[in-house]
N, C-alpha and C positions, 0 to 999 in steps of 0.2 A: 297773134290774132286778137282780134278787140272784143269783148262781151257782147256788142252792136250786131257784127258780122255773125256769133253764136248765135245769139237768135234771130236773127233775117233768116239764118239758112233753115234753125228749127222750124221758124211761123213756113218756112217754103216745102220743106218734106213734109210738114202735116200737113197742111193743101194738095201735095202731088199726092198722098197717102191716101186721102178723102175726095178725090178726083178719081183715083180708081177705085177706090170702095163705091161711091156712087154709080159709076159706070156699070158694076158689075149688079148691082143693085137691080139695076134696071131691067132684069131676066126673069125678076120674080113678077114683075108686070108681061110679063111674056107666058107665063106661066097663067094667067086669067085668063089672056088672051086667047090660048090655043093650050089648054090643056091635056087633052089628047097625045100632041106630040114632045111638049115641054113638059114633064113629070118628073117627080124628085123619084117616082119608084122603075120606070122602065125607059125614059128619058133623056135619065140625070147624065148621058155625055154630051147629046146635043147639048142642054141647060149649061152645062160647067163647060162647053166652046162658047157659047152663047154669051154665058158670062167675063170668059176671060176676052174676046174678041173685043166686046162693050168696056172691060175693066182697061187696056189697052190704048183704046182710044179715048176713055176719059183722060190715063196718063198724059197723053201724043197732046190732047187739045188742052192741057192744064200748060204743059211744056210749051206750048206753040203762046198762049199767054202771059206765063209767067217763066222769062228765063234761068236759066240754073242762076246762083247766088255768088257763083265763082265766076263769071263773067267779071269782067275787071281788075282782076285779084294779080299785083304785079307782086314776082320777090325780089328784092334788090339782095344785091353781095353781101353784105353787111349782113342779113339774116332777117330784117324786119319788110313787114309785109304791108305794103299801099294797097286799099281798096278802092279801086275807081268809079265803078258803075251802080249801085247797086239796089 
């Protein structure tokens, strides 16, 4: 594999990584929102579904953008690897 393809796919798991950190992110705005029921002290399962549901779909809509890095990735017999798409 080429150095090129090492980091396209690192620059891609840090974006899917920071797709779900931000999704999940978005709970603590939920938490201003409705305090009452979103609470880090009597809450916090609602909040941490809240977050993982949001963390989820940030992943799903990062994916739905940006395709995995292995799309195109032929191996021939010989051993060495053709990148097509990427």
């Amino acid at each position: 594999m080429s150095a090129t393809w090492t980091c396209r796919a690192r620059v891609w798991l840090k974006g899917l990584v920071s797709a779900i950190i931000s999704g999940a992110a978005g709970a603590v705005a939920v938490m201003i929102v409705d305090p009452q029921h979103f609470n880090v002290h009597e809450g916090w399962p609602d909040l941490l579904l809240l977050a993982t549901v949001a963390g989820v779909l940030g992943g799903a809509n990062y994916l739905r953008a940006h395709p995995t890095p292995w799309d195109g990735i032929e191996e021939r017999r010989n051993g060495s690897v053709t990148i097509g798409r990427l």
